[in-house]
C-alpha positions, -999 to +999 in steps of 0.1 A: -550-158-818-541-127-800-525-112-832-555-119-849-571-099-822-548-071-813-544-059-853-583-049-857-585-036-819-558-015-822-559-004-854-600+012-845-595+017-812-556+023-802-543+022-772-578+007-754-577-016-780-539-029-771-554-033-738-586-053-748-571-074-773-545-084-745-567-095-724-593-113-748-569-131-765-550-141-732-583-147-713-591-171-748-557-186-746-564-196-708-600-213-718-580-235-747-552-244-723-573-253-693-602-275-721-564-293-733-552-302-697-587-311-681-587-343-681-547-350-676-543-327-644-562-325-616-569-291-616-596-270-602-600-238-623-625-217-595-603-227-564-570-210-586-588-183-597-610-168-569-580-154-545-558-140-569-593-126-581-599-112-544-566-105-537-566-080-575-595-063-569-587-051-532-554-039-546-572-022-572-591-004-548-564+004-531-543+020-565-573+037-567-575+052-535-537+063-532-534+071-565-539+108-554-511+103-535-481+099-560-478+067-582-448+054-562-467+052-527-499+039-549-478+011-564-458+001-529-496+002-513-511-020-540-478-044-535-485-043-498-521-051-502-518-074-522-494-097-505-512-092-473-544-107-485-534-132-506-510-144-474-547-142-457-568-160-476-539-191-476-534-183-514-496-192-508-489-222-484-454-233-469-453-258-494-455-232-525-428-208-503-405-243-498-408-252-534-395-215-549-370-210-525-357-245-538-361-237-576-350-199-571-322-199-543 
């Protein structure tokens, strides 16, 4: 499905194409997926979505802001951001912190 939609995009439209086609594809990829598991998981698509949302478009706004700056103190303030607010808003619990230190150390 992405294929399909990358080849056209970035053949007419090149590198903003690679981009949109990306995202399209991944964004239709995620619709199928989440349709497929529904009914099986108990999942609830706005609560996942809405602080990683927040969380993205704060550190946008901050890339944006620094970006004047130099790209490395833009990229370590969009990090910073980022992890600050999602932290904030509960996006990662102790539980979620327990379970990768147990998969990861």
């Amino acid at each position: 499905m992405t294929a399909a939609l990358l080849l056209p995009l970035v053949y007419y439209k090149s590198g903003w194409g690679a981009s949109a086609g990306m995202a399209l594809g991944e964004f239709l990829m995620m619709i199928l997926l989440y349709r497929e598991i529904n009914g099986r998981i108990p999942f609830q698509l706005m609560a996942a979505v809405l602080k990683p949302l927040g969380a993205s478009l704060l550190m946008g706004m901050c890339v944006l802001v620094t970006l004047p700056a130099g790209l490395f103190l833009s990229v370590a303030a969009g990090m910073i951001v980022y992890a600050g607010v999602i932290s904030l808003m509960n996006g990662v619990t102790r539980e979620d912190i327990v379970f990768l230190k147990g998969r990861f150390l």
